[in-house]
FIVODREN-512532 format. One line per field, with one value per residue: z, y, x of N, C-alpha, C, O in turn. Coordinates in Angstrom, 3 decimals. Layout:
<recs>
n.z: c(Z; ...) $
n.y: c(Y; ...) $
n.x: c(X; ...) $
ca.z: c(Z; ...) $
ca.y: c(Y; ...) $
ca.x: c(X; ...) $
c.z: c(Z; ...) $
c.y: c(Y; ...) $
c.x: c(X; ...) $
o.z: c(Z; ...) $
o.y: c(Y; ...) $
o.x: c(X; ...) $
</recs>
This chain:
<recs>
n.z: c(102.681; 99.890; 98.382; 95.907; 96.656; 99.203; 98.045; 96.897; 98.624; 100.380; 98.419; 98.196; 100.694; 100.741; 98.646; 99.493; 101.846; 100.587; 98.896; 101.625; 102.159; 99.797; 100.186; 102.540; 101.822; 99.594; 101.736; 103.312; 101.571; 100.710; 98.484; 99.048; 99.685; 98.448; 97.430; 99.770; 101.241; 99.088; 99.245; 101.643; 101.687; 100.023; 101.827; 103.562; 103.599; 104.258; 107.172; 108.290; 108.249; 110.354; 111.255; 109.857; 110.842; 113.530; 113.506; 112.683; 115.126; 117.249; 116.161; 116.133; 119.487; 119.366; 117.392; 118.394; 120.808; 124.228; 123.787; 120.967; 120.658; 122.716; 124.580; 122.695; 120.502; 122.432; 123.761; 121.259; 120.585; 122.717; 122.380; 119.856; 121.039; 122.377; 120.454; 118.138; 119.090; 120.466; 118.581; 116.561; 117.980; 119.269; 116.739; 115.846; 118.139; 117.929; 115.667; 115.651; 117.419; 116.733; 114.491; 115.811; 117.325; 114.908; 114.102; 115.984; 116.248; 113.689; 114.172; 115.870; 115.067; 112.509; 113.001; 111.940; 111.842; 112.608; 110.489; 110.159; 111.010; 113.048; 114.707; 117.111; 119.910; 119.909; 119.971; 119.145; 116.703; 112.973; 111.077; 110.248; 109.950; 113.026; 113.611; 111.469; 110.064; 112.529; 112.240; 109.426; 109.694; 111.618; 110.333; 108.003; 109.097; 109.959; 108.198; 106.911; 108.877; 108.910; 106.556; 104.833; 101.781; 102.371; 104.699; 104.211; 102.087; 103.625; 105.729; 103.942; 103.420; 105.928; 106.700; 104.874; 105.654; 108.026; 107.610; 105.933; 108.009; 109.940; 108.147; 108.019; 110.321; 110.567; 112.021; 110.552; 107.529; 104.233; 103.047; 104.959; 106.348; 104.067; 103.988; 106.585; 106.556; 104.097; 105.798; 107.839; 107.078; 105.269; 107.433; 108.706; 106.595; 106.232; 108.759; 109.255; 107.262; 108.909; 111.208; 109.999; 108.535; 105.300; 105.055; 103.696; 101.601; 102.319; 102.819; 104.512; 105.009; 103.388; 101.036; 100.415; 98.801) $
n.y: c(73.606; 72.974; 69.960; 70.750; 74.156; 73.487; 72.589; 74.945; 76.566; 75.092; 75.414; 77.602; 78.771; 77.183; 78.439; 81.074; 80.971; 80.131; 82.429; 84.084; 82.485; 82.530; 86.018; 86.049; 85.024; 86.908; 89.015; 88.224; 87.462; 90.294; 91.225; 92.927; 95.142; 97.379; 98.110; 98.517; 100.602; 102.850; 102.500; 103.264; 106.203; 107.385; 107.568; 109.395; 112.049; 111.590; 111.600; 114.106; 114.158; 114.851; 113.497; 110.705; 109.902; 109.764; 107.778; 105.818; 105.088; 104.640; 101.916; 100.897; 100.384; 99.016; 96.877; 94.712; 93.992; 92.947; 93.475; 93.318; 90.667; 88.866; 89.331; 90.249; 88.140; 85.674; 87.094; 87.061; 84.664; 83.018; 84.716; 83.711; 81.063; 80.324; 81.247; 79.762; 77.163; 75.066; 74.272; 76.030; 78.186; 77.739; 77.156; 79.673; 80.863; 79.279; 79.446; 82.213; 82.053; 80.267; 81.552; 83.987; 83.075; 81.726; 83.759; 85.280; 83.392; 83.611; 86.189; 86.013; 84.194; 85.786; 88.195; 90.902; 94.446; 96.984; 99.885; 103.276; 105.196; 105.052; 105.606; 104.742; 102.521; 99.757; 96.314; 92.989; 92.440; 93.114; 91.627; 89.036; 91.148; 91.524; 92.996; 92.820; 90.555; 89.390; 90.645; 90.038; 87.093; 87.040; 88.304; 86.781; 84.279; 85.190; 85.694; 83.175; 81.869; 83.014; 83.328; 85.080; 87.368; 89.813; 90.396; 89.644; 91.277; 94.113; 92.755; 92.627; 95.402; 96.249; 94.951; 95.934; 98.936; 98.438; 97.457; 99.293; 101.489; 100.475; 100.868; 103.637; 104.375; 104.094; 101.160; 99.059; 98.000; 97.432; 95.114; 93.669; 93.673; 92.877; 90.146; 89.436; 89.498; 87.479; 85.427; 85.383; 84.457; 82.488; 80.896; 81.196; 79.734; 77.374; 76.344; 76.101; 74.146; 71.647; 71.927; 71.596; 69.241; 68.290; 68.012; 65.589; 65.488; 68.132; 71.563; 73.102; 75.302; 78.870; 80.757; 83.895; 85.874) $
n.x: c(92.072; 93.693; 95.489; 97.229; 97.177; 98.640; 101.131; 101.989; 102.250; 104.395; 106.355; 106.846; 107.293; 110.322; 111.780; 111.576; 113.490; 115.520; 116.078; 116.736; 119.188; 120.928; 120.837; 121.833; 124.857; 125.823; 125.790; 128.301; 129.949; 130.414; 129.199; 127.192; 127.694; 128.093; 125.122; 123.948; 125.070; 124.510; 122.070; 121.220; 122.620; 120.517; 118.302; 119.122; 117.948; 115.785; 115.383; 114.554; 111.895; 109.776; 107.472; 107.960; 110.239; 109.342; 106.667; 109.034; 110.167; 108.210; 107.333; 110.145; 109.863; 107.661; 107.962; 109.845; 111.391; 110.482; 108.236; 107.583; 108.588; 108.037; 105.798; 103.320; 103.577; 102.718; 100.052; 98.115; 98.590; 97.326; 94.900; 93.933; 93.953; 91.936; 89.657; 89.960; 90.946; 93.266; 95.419; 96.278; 96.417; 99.129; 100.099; 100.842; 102.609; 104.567; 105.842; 106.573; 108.119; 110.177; 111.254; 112.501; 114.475; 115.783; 116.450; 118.001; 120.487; 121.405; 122.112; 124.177; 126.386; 126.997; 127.575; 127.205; 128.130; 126.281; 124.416; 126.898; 124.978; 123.383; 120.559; 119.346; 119.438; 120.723; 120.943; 123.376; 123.540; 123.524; 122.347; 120.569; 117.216; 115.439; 112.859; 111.538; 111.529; 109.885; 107.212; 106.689; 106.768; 104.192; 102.107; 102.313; 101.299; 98.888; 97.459; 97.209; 95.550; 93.480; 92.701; 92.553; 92.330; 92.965; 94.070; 97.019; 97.730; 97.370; 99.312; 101.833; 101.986; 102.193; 104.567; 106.503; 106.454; 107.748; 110.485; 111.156; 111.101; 113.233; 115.464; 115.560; 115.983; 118.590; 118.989; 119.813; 120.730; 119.859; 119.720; 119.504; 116.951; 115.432; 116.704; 115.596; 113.016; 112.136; 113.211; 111.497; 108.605; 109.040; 109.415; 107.013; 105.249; 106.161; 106.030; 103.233; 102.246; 103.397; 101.870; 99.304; 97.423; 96.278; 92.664; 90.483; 88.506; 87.522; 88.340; 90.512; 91.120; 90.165; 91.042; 89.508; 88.795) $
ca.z: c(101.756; 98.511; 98.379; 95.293; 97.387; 100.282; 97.557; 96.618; 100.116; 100.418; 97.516; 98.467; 101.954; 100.165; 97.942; 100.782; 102.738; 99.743; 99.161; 102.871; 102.212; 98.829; 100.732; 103.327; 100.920; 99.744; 102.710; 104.132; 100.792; 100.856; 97.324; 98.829; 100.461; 97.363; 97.186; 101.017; 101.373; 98.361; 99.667; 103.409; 101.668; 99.449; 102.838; 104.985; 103.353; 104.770; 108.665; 108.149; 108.211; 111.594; 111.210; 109.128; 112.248; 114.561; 113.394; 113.026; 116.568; 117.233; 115.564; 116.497; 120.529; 119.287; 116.657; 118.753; 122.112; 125.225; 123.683; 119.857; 120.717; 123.888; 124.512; 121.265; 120.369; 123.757; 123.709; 120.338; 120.630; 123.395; 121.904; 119.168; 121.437; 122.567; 119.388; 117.061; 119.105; 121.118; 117.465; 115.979; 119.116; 119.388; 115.618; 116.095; 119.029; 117.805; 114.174; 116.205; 118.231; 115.760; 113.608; 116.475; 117.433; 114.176; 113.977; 117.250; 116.115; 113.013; 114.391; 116.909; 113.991; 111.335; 113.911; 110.957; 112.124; 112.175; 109.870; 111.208; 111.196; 114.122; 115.560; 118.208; 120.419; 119.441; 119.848; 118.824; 115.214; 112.281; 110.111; 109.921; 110.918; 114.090; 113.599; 109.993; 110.565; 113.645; 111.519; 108.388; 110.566; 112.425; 109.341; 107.057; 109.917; 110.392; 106.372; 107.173; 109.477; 108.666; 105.086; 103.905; 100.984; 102.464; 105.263; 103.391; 101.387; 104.841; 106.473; 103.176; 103.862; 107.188; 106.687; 104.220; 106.366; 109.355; 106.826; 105.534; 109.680; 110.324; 107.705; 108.088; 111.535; 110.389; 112.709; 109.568; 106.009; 103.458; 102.704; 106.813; 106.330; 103.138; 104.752; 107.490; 105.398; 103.599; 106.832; 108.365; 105.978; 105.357; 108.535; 108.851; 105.442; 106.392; 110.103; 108.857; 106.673; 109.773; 112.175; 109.636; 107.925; 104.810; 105.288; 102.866; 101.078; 103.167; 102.514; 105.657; 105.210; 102.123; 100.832; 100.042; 97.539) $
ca.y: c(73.877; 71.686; 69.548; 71.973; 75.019; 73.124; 72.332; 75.877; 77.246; 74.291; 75.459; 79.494; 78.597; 77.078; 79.233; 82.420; 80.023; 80.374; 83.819; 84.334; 81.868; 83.737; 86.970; 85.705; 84.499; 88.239; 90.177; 87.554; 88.130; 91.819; 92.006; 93.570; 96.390; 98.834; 98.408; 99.004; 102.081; 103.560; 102.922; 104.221; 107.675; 107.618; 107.530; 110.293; 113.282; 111.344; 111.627; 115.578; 114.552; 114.598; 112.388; 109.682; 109.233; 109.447; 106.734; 104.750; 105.107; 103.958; 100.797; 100.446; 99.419; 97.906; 95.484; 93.757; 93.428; 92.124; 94.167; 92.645; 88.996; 88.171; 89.655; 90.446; 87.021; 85.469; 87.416; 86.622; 83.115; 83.062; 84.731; 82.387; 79.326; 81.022; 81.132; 78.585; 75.942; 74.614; 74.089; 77.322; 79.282; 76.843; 76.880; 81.284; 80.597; 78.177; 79.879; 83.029; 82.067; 79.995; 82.624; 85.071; 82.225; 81.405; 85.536; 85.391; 82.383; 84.272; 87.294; 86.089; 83.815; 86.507; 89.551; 92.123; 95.676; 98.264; 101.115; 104.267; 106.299; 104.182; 106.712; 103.890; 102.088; 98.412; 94.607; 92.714; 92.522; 94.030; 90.913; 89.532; 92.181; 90.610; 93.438; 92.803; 88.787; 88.859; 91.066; 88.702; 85.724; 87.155; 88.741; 85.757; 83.204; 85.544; 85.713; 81.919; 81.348; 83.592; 82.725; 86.647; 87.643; 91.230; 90.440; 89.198; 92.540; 94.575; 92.390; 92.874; 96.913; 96.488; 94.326; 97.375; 99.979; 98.048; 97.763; 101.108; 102.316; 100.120; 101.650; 104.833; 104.411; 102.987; 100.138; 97.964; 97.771; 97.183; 93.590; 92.791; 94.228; 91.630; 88.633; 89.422; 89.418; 86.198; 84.418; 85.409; 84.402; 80.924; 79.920; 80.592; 79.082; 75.970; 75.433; 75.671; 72.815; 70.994; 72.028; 71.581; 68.244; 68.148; 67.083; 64.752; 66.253; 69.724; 73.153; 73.500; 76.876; 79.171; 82.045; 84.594; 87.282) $
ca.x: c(93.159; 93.440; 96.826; 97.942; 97.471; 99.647; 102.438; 102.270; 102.560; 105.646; 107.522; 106.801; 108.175; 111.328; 111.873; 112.045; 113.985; 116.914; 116.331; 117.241; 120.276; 121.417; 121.738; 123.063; 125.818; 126.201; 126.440; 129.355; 131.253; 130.606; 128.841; 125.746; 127.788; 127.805; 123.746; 123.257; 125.470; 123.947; 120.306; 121.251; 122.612; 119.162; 117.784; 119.383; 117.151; 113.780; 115.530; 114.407; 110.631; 109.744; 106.376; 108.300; 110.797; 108.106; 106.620; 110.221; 110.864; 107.118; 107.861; 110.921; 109.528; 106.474; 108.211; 110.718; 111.922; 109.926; 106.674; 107.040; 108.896; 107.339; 103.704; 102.397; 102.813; 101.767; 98.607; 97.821; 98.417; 96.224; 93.381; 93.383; 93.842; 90.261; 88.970; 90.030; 91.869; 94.658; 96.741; 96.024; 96.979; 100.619; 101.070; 101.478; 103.356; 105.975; 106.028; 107.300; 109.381; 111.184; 111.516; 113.115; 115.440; 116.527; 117.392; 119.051; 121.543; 122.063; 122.767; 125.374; 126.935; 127.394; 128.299; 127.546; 128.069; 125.031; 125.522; 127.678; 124.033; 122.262; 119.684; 118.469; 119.802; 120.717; 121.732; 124.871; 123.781; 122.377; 122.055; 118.882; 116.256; 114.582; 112.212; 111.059; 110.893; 108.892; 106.463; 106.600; 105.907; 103.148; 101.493; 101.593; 100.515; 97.827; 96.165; 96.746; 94.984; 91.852; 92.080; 91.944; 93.502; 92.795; 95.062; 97.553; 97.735; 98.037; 100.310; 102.421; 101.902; 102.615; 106.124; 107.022; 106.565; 108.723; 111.624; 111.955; 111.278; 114.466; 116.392; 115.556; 116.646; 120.142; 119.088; 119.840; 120.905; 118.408; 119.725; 119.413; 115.496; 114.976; 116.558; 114.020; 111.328; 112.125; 113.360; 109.820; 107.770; 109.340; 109.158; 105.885; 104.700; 106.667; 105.416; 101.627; 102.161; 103.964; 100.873; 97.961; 97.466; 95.297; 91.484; 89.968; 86.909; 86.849; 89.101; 91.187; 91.090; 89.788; 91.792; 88.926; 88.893) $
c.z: c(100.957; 99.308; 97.180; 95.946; 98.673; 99.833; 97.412; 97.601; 100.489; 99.828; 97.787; 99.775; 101.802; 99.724; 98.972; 101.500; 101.909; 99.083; 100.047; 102.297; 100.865; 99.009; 101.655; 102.832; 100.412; 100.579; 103.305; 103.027; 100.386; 99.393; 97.483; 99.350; 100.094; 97.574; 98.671; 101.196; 100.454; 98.989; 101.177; 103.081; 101.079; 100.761; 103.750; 104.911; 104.434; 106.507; 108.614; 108.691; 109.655; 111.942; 110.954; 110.322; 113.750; 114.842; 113.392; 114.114; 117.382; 116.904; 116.200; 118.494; 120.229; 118.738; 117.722; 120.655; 122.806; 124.351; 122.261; 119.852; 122.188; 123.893; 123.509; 120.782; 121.439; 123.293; 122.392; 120.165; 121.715; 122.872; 120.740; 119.426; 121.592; 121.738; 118.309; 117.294; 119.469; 119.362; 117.120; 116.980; 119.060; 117.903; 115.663; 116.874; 118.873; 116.774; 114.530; 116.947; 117.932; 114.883; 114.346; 116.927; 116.750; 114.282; 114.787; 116.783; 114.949; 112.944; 114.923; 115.808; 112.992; 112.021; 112.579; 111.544; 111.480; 111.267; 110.605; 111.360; 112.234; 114.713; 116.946; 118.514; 119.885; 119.813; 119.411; 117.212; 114.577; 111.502; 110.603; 110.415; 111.896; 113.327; 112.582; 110.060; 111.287; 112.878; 110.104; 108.916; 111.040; 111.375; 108.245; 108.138; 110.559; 109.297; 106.464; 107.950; 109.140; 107.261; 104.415; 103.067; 101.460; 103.350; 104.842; 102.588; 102.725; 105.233; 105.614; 103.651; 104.851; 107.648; 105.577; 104.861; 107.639; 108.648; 106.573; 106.795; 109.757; 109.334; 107.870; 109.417; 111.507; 111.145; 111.880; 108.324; 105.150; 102.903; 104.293; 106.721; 105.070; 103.593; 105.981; 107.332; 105.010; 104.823; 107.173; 107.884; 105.575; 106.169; 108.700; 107.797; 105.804; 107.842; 110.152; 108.374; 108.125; 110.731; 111.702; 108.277; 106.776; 104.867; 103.988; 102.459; 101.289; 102.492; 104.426; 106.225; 103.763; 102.114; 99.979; 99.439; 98.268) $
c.y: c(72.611; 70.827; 70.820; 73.002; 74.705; 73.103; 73.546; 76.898; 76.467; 74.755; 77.212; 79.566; 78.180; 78.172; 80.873; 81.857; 80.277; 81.347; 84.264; 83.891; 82.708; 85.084; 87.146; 85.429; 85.920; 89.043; 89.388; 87.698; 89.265; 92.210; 92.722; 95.041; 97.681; 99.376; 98.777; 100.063; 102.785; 103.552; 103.700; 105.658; 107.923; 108.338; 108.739; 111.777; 112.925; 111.700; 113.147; 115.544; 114.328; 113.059; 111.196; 109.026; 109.068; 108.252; 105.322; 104.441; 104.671; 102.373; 99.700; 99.457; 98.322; 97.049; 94.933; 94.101; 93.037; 92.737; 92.699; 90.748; 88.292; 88.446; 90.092; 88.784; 85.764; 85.786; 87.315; 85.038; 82.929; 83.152; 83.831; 80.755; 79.502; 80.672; 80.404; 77.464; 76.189; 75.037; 75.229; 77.946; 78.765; 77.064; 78.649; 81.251; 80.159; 79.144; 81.303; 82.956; 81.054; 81.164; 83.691; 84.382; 81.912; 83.167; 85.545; 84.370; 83.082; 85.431; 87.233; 85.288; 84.519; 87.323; 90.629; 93.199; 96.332; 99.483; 102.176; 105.078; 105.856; 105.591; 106.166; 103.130; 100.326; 97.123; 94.832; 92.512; 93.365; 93.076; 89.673; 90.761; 91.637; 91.469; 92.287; 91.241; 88.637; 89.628; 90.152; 87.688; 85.685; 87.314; 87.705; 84.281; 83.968; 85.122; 84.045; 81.123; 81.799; 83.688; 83.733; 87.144; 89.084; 91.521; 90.111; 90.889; 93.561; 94.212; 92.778; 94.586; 97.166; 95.955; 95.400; 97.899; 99.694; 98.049; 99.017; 101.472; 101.847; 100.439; 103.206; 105.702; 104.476; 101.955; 98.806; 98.610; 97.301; 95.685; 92.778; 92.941; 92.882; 90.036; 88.695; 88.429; 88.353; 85.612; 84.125; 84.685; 83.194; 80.907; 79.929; 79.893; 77.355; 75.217; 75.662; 74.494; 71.671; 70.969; 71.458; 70.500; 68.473; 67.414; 66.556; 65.147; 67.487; 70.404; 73.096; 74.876; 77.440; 80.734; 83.205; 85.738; 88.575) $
c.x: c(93.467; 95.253; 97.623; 98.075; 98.957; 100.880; 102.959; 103.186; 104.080; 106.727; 107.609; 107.965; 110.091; 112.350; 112.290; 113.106; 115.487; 116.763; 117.148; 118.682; 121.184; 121.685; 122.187; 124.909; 126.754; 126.759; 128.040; 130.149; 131.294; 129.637; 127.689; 126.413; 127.767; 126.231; 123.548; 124.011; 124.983; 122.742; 120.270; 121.551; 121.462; 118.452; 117.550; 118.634; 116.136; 114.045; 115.084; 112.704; 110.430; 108.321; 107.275; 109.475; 110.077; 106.886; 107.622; 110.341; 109.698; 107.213; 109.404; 110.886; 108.427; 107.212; 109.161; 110.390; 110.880; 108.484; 106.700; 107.989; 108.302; 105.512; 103.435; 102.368; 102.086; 100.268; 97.591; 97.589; 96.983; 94.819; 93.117; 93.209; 92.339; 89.057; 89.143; 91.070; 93.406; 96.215; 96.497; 96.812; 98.767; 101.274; 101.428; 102.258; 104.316; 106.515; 107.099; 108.110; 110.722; 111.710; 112.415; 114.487; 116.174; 117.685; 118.781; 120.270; 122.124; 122.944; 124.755; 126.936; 127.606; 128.097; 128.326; 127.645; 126.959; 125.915; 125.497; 126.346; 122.949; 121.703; 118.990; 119.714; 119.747; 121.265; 123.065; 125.411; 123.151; 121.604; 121.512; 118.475; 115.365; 112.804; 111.076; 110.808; 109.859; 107.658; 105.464; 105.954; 105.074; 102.244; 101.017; 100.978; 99.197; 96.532; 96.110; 95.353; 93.342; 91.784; 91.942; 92.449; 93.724; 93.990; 96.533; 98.099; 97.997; 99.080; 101.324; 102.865; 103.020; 104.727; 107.154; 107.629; 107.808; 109.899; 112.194; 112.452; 112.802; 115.815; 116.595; 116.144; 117.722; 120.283; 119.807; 119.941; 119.629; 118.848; 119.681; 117.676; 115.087; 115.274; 115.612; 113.131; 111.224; 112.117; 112.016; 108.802; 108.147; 108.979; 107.654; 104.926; 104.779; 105.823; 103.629; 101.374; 103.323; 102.395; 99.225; 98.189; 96.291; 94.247; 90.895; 88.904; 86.940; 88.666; 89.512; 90.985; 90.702; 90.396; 90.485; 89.219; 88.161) $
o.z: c(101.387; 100.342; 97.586; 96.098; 98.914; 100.573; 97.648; 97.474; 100.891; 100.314; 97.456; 99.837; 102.507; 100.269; 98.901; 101.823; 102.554; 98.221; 99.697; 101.946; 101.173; 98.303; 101.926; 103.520; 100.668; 100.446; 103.724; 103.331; 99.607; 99.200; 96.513; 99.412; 100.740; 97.804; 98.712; 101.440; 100.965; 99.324; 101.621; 103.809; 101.578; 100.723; 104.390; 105.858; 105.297; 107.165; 109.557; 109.328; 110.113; 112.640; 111.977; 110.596; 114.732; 115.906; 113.826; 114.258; 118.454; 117.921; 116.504; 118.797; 120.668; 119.500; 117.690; 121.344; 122.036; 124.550; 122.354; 118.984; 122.393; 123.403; 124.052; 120.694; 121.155; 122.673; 122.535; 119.712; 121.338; 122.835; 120.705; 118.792; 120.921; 122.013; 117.447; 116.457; 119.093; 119.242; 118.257; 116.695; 118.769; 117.703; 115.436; 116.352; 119.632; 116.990; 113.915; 117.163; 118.520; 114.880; 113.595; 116.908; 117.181; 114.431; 114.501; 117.176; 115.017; 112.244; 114.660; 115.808; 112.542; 111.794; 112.241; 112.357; 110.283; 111.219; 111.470; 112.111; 112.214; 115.108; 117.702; 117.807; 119.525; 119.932; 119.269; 116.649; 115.052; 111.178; 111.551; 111.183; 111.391; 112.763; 112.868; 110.111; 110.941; 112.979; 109.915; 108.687; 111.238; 111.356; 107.714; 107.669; 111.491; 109.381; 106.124; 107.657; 109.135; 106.763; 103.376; 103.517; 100.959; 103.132; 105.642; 102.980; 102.786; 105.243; 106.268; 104.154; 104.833; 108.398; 105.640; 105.016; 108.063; 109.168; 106.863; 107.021; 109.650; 109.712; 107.840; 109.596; 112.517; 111.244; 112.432; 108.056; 105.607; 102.197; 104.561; 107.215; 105.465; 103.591; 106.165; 107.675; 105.400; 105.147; 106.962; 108.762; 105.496; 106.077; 108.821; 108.200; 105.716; 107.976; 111.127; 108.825; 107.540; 110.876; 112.429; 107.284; 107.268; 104.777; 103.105; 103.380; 100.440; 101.980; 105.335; 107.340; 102.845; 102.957; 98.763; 99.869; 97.674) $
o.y: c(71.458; 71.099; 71.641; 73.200; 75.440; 73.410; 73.680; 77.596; 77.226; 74.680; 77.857; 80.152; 78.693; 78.608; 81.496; 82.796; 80.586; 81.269; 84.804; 84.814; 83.480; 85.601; 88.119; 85.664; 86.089; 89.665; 90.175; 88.116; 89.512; 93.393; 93.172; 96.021; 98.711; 100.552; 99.638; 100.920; 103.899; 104.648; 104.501; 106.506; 108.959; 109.516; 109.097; 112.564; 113.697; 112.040; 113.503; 116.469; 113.410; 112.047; 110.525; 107.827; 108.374; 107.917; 104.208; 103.273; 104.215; 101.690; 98.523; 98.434; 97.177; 96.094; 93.930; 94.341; 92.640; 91.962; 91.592; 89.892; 87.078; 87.931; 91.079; 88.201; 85.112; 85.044; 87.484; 84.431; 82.735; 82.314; 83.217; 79.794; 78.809; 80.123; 80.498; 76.923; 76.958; 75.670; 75.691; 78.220; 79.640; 77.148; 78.820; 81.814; 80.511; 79.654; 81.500; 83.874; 80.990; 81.404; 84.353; 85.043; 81.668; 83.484; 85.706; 84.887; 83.253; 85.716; 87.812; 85.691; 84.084; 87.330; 91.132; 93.015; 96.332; 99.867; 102.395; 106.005; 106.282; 106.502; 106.847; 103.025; 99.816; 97.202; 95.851; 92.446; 94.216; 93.343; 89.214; 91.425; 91.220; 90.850; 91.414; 90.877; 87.911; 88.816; 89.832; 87.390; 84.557; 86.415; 87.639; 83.412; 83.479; 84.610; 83.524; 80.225; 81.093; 84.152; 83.643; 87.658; 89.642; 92.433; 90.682; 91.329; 93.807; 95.027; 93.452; 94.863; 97.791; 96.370; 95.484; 97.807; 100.554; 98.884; 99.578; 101.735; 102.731; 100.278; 103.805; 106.858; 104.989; 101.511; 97.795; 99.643; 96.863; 95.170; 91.584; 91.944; 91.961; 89.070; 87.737; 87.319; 87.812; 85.175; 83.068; 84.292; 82.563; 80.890; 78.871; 79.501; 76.461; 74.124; 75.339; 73.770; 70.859; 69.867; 71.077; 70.756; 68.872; 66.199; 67.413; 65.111; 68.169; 69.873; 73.060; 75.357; 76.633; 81.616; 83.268; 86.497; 89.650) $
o.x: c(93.467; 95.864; 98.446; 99.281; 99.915; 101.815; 104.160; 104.192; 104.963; 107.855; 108.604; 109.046; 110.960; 113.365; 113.350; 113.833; 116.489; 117.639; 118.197; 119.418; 122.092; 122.551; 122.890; 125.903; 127.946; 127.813; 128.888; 131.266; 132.215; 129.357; 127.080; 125.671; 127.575; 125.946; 122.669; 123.162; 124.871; 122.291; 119.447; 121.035; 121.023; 118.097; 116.562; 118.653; 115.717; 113.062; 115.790; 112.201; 111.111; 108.386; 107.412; 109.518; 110.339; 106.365; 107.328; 110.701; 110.096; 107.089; 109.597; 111.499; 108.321; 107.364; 108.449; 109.398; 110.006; 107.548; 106.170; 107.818; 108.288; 104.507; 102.937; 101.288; 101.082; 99.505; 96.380; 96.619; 95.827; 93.918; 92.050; 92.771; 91.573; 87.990; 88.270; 91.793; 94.290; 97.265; 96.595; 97.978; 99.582; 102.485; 102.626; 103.220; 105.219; 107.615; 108.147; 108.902; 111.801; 112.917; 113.132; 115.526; 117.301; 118.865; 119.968; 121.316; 123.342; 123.916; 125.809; 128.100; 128.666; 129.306; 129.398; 126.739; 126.671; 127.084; 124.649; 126.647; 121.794; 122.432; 118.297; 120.716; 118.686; 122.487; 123.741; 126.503; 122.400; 120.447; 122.149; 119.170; 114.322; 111.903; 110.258; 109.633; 108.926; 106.738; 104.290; 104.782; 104.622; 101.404; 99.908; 100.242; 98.558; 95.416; 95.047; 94.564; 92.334; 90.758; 91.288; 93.474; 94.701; 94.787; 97.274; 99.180; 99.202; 100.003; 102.120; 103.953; 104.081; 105.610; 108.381; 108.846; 108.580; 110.640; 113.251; 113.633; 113.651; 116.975; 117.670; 116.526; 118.203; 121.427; 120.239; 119.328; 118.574; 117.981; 119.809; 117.150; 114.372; 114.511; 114.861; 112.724; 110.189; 111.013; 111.420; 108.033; 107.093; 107.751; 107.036; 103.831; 103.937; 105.273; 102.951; 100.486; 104.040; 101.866; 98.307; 98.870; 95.235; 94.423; 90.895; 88.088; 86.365; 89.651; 88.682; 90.783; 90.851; 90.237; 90.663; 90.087; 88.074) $
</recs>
């Protein structure tokens, strides 16, 4: 990875980093609360499809608790300590479990209330989305690491689809699902360039087409 690419990835990581902080800023003076009660009644037709909550509620164990913040990234880390090194395996490892930690401090900090249509069972907050972060963070420290723009484009997909699920749930507001997303996604932009020093002559890594 060039030094321009690294600045890029620096100032991307930023940049999400005060996204996050800008609607954080919102939801604590209430101006997001028009746009998330309007998008949660948008919403309440799609609870009819039976597939489309069948998958939410799918999601909803896999992305978080002991399955999606403990062993999924564990066993991931692992297999890449396996296959490409002690730092590789530690920098997924840390990247996630910063990222679930920061959630957790936010959560307990803000104390937002879930909205009145919770279909699942839930925590003490709504604001961040643990879900939708731990997704983000895993997803872009993945296209990192294997350099794919393909993954990259999935993981994107895939951090979608976990958003909507958690609205569609009423687990979350659709501005708790975007600070997620940003939170996620900084952190892991930022603790790549903490873990992975630029090499002199060589491509660290190559973002393939």
């Amino acid at each position: 990875m060039t030094i321009r690419q690294r600045r890029a990835l620096g100032i991307t990581g930023v940049a999400l980093l005060a996204a996050f902080a800008i609607i954080l800023v919102l939801v604590v003076t209430g101006a997001s609360t028009g746009w998330d009660r309007t998008w949660m009644q948008d919403l309440l037709p799609w609870r009819e499809s039976v597939p489309l909550v069948s998958v939410s509620l799918f999601l909803n164990v896999f992305g978080s608790g002991v399955i999606g913040t403990y062993v999924m990234p564990l066993l991931i880390s692992g297999l890449l300590w396996w296959r490409r090194g002690l730092r590789t395996g530690l920098y997924f490892l840390i990247a996630s479990l910063v990222s679930a930690l920061l959630v957790q401090l936010v959560k307990k900090i803000i104390e937002r209330p879930r909205p009145e249509v919770l279909m699942v069972s839930a925590d003490h907050g709504s604001f961040p989305s643990g879900h939708t972060a731990n997704a983000a963070t895993m997803m872009i420290a993945l296209a990192l690491i294997f350099g794919r723009w393909w993954i990259a484009w999935i993981g994107t997909i895939y951090v979608v689809i976990m958003a909507l699920s958690r609205n569609l749930l009423g687990a979350h507001w659709f501005t708790d699902t975007l600070a997620g997303a940003s939170l996620g996604a900084g952190v892991a932009l930022l603790a790549w360039l903490v873990f992975f020093r630029p090499e002199r002559g060589k491509h660290a890594t190559r973002l393939s087409r």
